[in-house]
N, C-alpha and C positions, 0 to 999 in steps of 0.2 A: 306665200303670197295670197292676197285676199282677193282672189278674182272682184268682187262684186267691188270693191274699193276703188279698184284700177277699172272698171269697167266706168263707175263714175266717173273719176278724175278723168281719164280721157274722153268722155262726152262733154265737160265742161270745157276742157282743153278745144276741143272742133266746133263747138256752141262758141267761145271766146277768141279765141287766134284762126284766124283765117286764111293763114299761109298754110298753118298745118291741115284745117277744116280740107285745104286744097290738096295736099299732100295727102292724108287720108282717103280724101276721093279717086287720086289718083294711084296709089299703090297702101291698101291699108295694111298688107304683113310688115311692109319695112316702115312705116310710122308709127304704128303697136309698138313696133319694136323697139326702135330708137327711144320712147317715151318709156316703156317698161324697166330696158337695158340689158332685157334677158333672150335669147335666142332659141324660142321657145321651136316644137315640135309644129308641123304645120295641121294634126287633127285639132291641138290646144289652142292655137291662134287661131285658128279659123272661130273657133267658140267663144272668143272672147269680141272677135269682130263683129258677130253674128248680137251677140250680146250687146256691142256698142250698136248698130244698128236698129235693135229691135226699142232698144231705151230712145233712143234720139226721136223712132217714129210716135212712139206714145205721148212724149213731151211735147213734139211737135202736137200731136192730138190734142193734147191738153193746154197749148195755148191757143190753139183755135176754139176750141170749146169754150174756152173761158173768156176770150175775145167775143164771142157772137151773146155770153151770156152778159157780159159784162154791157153791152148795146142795151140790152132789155130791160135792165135794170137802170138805166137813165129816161 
């Protein structure tokens, strides 16, 4: 399994569907889960969560950044 492939897809996944975005917020071992299909160890999940988390805050970074640049340049 390509961790980094599935770390995407499921940040696109919580960035797009907002039942799951909710579902994740609310219990992310069993929505990783459900979306992977594999019942992974909890040191592994915990890293791939940690992994979706750490991407979603940079993207988030990086639309604000670009949002306040994108101002200046008008």
């Amino acid at each position: 399994m390509d961790i980094k492939a599935k770390i995407e897809e499921l940040v696109n996944k919580i960035k797009n569907d907002k039942n799951f975005a909710d579902e994740f917020k609310t219990d992310p071992v069993k929505a990783v889960e459900k979306v992977i299909g594999v019942d992974l160890p909890d040191d592994q999940i915990n890293k791939v969560i940690d992994g979706i988390k750490a991407k979603i805050s940079v993207d988030d970074v990086k639309d604000k950044v670009g949002g306040l640049l994108g101002k200046f340049g008008k």
